[in-house]
C-alpha positions in Angstrom: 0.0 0.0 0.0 2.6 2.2 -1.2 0.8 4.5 -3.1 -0.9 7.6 -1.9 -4.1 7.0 -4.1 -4.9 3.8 -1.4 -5.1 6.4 1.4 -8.2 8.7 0.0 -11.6 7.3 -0.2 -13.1 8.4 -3.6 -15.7 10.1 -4.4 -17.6 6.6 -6.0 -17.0 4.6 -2.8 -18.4 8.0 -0.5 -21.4 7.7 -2.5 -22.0 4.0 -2.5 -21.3 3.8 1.1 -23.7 6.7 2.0 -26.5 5.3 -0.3 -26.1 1.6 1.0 -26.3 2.9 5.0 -29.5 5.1 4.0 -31.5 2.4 2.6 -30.1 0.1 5.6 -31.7 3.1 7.7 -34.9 3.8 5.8 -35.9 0.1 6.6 -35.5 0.1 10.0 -31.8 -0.2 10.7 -30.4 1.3 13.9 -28.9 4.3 13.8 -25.2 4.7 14.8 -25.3 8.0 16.1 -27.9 10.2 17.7 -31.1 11.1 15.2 -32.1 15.0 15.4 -36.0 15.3 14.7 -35.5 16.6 11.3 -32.9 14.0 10.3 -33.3 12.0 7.1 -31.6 8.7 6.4 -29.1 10.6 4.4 -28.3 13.1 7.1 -27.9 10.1 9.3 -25.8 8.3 7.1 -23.2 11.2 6.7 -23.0 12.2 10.1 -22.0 8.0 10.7 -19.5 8.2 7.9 -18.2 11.5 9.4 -17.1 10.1 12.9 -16.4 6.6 11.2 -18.6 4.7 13.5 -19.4 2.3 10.5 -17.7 -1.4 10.3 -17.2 -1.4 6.6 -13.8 -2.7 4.8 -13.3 -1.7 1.4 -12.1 -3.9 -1.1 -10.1 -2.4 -3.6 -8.5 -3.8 -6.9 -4.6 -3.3 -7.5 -3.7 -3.2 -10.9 -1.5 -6.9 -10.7 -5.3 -8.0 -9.9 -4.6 -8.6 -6.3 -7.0 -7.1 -3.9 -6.3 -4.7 -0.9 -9.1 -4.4 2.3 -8.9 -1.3 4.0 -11.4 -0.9 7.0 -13.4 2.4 6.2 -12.0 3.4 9.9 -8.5 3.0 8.9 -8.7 5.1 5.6 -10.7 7.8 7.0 -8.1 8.3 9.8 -4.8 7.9 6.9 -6.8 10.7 4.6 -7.2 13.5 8.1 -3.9 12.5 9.0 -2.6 13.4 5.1 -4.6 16.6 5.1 
């Protein structure tokens, strides 16, 4: 994991995460953080992707075809510490 590419989480994977977690949400998951009354499952979802309170690894495809898991933990806290 050499390359500083492996360290950002893109824009595609913020999306699909986000998207996946408000459907979970909107039927009937259990939030991971506290709800505010006007919170919708989107709002939810970001502010759990925000403090990284989500147990998701991300599987990513190197280009020798091997494959690299990163927990989403672990790559939010290499992209604040390269900011």
């Amino acid at each position: 994991m050499s390359s500083p590419a492996l360290f950002k989480l893109t824009k595609y994977e913020r999306a699909r995460i986000l998207g996946g977690r408000a459907l979970q949400l909107s039927l009937g998951a259990f939030p991971l953080v506290e709800v505010k009354p006007d919170d919708t499952p989107i709002d939810i979802a970001a502010r759990e992707l925000e403090r990284g309170v989500l147990p998701i690894i991300i599987r990513r495809k190197l280009p020798n075809g091997q494959y690299v898991d990163i927990s989403l933990k672990e790559l939010l806290a290499l992209e604040q510490g390269a900011s």
